[in-house]
C-alpha positions in Angstrom: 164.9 53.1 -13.9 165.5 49.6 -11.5 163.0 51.3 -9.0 160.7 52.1 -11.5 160.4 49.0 -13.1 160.3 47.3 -9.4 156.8 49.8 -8.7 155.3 48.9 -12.1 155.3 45.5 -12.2 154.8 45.1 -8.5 151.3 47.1 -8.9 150.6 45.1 -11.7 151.3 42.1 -10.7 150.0 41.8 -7.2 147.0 40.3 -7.7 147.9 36.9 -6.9 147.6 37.5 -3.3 145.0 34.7 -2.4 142.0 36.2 -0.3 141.0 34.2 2.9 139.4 31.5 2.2 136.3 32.5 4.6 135.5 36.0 3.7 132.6 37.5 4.5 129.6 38.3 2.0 128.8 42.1 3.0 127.1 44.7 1.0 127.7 47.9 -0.1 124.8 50.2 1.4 123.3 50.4 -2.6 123.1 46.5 -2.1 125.6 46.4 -5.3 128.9 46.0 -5.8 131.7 48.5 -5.3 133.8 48.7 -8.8 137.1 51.0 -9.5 136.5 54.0 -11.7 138.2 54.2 -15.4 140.5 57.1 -15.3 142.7 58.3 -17.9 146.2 60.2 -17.7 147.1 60.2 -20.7 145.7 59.4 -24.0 145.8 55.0 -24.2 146.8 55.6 -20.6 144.3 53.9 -18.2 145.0 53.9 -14.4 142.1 51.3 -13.1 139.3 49.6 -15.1 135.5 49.5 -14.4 135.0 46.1 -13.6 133.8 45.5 -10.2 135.5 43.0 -7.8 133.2 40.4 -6.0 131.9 42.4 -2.5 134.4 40.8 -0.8 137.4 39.9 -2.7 140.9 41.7 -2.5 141.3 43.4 -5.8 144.1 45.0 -7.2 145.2 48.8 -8.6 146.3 48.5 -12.3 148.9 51.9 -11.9 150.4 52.4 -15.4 151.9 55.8 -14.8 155.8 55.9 -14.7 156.0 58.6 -12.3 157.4 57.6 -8.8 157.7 60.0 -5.9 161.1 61.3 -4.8 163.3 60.4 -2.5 163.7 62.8 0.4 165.1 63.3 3.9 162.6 64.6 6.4 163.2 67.7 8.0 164.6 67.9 11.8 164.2 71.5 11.8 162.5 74.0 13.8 161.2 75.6 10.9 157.1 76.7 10.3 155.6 73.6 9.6 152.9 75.2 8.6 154.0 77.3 6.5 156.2 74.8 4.9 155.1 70.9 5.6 157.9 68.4 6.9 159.2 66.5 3.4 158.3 62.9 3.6 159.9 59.6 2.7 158.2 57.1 0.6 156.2 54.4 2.7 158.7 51.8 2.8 157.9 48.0 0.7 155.7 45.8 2.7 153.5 43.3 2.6 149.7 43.4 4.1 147.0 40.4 3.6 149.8 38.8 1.5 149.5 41.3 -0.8 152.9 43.0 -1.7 153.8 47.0 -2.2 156.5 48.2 -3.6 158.6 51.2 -2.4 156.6 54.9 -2.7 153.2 53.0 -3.1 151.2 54.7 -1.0 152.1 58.0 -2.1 151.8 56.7 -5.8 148.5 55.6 -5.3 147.6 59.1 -3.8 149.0 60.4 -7.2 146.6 58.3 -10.0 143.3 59.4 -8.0 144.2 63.4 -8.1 144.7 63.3 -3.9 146.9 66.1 -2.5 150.4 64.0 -1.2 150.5 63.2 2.1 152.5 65.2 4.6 155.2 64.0 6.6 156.5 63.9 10.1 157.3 66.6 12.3 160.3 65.2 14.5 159.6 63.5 18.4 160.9 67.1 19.8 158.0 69.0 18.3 155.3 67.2 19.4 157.2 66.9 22.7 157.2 70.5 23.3 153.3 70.8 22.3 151.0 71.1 25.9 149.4 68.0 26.9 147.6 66.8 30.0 148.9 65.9 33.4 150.6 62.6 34.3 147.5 60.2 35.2 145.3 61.7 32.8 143.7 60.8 29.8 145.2 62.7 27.1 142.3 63.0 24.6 139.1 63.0 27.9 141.3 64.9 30.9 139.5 62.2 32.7 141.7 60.0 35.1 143.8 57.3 33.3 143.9 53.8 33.5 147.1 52.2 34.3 149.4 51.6 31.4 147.7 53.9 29.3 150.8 55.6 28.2 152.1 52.4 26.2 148.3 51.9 24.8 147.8 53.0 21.2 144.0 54.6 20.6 141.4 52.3 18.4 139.4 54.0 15.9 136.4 52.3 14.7 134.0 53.1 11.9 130.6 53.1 13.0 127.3 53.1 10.4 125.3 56.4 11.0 122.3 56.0 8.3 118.9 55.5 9.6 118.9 51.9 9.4 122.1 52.1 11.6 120.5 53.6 14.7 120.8 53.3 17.5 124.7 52.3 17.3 126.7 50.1 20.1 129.5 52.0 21.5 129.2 55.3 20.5 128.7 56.9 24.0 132.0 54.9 25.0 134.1 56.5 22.9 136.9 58.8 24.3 136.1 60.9 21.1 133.9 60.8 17.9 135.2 61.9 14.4 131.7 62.8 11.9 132.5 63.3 8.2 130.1 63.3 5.3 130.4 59.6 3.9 128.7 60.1 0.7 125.3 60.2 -0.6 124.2 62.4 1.9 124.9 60.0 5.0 127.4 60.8 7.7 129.7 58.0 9.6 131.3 57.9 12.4 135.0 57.3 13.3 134.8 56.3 17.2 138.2 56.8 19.0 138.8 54.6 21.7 141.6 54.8 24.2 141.1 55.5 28.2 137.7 53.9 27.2 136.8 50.4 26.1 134.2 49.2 24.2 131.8 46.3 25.6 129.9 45.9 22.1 130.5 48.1 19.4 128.7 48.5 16.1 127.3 47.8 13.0 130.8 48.1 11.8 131.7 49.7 8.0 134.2 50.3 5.8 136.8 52.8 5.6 137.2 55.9 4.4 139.9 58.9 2.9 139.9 60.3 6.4 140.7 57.3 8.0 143.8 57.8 5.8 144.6 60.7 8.1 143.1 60.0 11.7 145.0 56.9 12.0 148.5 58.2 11.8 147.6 61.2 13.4 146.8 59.3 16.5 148.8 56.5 16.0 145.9 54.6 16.1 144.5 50.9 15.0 141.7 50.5 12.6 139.0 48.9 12.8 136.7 48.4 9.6 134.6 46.1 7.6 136.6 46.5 4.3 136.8 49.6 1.8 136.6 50.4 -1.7 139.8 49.1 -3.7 142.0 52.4 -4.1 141.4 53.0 0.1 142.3 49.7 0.7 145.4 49.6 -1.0 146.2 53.1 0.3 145.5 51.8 3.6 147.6 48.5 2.6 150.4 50.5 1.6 151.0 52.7 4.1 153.5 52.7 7.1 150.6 52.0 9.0 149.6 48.8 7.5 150.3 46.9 10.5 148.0 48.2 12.5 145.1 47.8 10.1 142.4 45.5 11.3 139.8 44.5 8.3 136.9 42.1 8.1 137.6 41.6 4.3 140.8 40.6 5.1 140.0 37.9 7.3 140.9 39.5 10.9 139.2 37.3 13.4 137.6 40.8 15.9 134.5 40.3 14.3 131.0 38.9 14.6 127.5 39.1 13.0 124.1 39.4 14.5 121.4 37.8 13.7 118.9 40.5 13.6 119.3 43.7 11.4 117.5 46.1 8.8 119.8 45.2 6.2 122.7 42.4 5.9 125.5 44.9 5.5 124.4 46.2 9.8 124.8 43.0 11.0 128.7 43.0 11.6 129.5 43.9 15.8 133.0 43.8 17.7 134.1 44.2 20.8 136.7 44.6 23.0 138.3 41.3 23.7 137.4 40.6 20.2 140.0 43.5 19.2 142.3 42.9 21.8 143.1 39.4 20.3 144.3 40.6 17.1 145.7 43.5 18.5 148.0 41.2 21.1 149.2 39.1 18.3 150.1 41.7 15.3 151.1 44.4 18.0 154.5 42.7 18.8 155.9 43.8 15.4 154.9 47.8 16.3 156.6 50.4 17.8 156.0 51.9 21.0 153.4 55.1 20.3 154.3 58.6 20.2 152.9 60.4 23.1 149.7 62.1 22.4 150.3 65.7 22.9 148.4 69.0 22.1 145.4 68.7 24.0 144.6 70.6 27.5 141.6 70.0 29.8 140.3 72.4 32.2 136.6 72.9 34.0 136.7 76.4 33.7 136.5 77.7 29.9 138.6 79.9 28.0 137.6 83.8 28.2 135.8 85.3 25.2 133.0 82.6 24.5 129.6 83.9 23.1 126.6 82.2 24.7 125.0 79.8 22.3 122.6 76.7 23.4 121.8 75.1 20.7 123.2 74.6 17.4 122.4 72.4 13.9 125.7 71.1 11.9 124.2 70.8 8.0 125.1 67.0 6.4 122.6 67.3 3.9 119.2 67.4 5.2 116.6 65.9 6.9 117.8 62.8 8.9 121.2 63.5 8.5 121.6 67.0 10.2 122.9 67.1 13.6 121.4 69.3 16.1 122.7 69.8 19.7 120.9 71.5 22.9 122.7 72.4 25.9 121.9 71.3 29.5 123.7 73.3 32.5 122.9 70.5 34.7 124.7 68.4 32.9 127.2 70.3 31.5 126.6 68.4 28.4 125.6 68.6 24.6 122.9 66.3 24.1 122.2 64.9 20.0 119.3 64.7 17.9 119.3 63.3 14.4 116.9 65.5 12.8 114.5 66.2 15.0 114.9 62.7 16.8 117.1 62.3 20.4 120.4 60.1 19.2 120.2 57.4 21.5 122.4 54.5 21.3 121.1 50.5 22.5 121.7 51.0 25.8 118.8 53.4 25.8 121.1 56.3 26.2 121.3 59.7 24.4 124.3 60.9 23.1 125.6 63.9 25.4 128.9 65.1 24.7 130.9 67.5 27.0 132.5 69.4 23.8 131.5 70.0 20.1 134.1 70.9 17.7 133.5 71.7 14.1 136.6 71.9 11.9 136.2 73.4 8.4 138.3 71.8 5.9 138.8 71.9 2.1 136.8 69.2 0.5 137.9 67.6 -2.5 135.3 65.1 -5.0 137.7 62.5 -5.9 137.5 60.3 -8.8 136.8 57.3 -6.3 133.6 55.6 -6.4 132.0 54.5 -3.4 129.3 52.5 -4.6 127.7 51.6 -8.4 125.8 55.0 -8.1 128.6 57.0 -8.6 129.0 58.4 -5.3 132.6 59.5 -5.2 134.5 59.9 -2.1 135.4 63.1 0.1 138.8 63.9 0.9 139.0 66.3 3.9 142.4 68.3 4.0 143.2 68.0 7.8 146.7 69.4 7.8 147.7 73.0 7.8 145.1 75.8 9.7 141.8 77.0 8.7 138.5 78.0 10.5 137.1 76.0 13.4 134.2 76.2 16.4 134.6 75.2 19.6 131.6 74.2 22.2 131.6 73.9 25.8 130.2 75.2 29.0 126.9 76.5 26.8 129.6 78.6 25.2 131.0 79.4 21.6 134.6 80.6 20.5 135.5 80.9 16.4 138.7 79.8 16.5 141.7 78.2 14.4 142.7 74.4 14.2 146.0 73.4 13.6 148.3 70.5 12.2 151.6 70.4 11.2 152.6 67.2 10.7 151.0 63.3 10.0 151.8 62.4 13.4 150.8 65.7 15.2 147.4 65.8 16.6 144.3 68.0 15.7 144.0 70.6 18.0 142.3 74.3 18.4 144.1 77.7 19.2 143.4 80.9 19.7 145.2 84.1 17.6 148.1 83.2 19.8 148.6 79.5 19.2 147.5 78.4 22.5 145.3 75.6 22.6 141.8 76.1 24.2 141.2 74.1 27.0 138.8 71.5 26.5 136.0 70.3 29.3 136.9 66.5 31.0 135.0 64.5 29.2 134.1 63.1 25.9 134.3 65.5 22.3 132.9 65.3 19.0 134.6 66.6 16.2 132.8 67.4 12.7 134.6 67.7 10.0 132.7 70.2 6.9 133.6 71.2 4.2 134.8 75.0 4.5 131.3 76.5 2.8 128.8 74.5 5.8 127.5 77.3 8.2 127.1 76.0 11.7 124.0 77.5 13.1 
């Protein structure tokens, strides 16, 4: 009853955190401002009210429910994670942007907005006994690795991809690029960066659900221009808090330019930028689990089906992708619609792999903006139907993740992983109905 008591009035009362005193003044893409949806539990029982904070002000979640997650011991067995997921202890209290979070917040918070509760940990010796790269290489490219590397967390950053976001900074930098439906038709990038570095990066935007699950899985910083109110907590809340790295909040890695289409695709960062505020939170985080579950060969896996050029669907018009192959370049060059994706540097986007992973997609009672767009939640843990591209070549395979802090990764029938081609990927994430043409 003690803890119960602690989680109520700490979620009610935590709104006298004091935002920074300089925050910035950037719009939704509607040009209005984000709100919290009204949903009810119960009868009298309201979970968050309609009122929209101010665009840039640190709201809080009014949580009413009595319910608070269990308390259990995660698993150190060598049983089927997939088949049974690793149990998970409650995020621990904390306190983010002076902002304070009681014990089992984060999987609370999952709870009042109808998400499906995060999974746990699998234990260091799984992931240790996964396949990975050689010593020396980059273990999400194959590419050679700089020095250090293997004490380096990865840096995902959200990147704008609507019309009046092209062409991006930074995209063709990126050791590997996450593409997830954002809402209202309009795709967005999450740009991984770890052997690579960023010179400029940009326009910059907020979080999303799925960032909920790429950052722990890579052990990863984020890097955003705020988020609606139930990600942010979520993202406040969780173990990973520390490593959070928010314009809203007041984290000094960011910049605006002077010349955009819109205000909210002004906001840039870069690589010293980050590297600042990484260098003075990072001394409070642990060392990062190795990155494992990736191989990397220039030869392909047997079995592939010529293919050489495909269209992933994200609703039309502008927004699908489509991809032709070149054999000179051994690469998978982008068009947005039926323009060439080229970035500011002039040049096009041209990965070495495509992988399209079909997950469950859930419409959550989140708003996104005062349309009423609500925001996706991908399922990436478990297996389920996925497409690999490389060499000109096509393989329907199976992805694959056990854990929170296991990587991504596709097998074949056997649970081997496919070997990738050196080089940078793209991974889509569709819902399970898209077909991949």
């Amino acid at each position: 009853m003690a803890r119960t008591l602690t989680l109520l009035i700490a979620l009610l009362l935590v709104a006298c955190a004091t935002p920074p005193a300089a925050l910035p003044t950037a719009t939704p893409p509607t040009g209005q401002t984000i709100g919290l949806p009204t949903i009810t539990t119960a009868p009298g029982v309201v979970v968050a009210t309609a009122t929209p904070a101010a665009s840039a002000e640190v709201a809080t979640v009014t949580a009413l429910s009595t319910a608070v997650p269990p308390t259990v011991a995660p698993t150190t067995s060598s049983a089927d994670y997939l088949a049974a997921p690793p149990a998970r202890m409650p995020s621990p209290a904390r306190v983010t942007h002076g902002k304070s979070y009681p014990d089992g917040a984060y999987e609370f918070i999952h709870q009042q907005f109808d998400l499906p509760a995060p999974i746990g940990d699998v234990p260091a010796a799984f992931i240790d006994g996964l396949p990975g790269v050689a010593e020396g290489q980059c273990p999400l490219t194959g590419e050679p690795a700089p020095e250090g590397i293997a004490s380096r967390r990865p840096i995902n950053i959200r990147i704008d991809n609507s019309p009046q976001g092209r062409p991006q900074a930074g995209l063709e930098s990126a050791d590997l690029i996450w593409e997830t439906m954002a809402e209202g038709g309009v795709s967005r990038f999450t740009a991984t960066f770890h052997c690579r570095t960023p010179a400029t990066v940009g326009p910059l935007r907020s979080a999303r659900l799925v960032d909920l699950q790429l950052t722990p899985m890579l052990g990863a910083w984020l890097v955003h221009v705020g988020a609606s109110q139930p990600v942010t907590d979520m993202i406040w809340a969780a173990p990973y808090a520390g490593r959070d790295i928010d314009e809203w909040a007041g984290d000094a890695a960011f910049y605006r330019i002077d010349q955009a289409p819109v205000d909210w695709m002004r906001t840039y960062s870069s690589n010293p930028l980050i590297q600042s505020v990484i260098a003075a939170k990072g001394a409070t985080e642990p060392p990062p689990t190795p990155l494992r579950g990736w191989t990397f060969s220039t030869q392909p896996a047997a079995g592939g089906t010529a293919v050489s050029q495909l269209t992933v669907p994200y609703g039309g018009g502008s927004s699908d992708v489509f991809y032709r192959y070149d054999p000179a370049t051994q690469r998978y060059f982008r068009y947005q619609g039926q323009t060439a994706h080229t970035v500011q540097s002039g040049a096009q986007i041209a990965p070495q792999n495509l992988i399209v992973i079909y997950a469950e997609e859930r419409v959550t009672p989140i708003v996104e903006d005062s349309l009423g767009n609500s925001s996706l939640h991908y399922t990436l843990w478990g297996s389920g139907p996925a497409t690999l591209f490389r060499d000109g070549l096509r393989w329907d395979v199976t992805w694959r993740r056990e854990g929170e802090n296991a990587l991504l990764r596709v097998v074949d029938a056997a649970g081997t992983p496919l070997p990738l081609r050196p080089g940078q990927s793209v991974i889509h994430i569709v819902p399970t109905t898209t077909t991949v043409q």
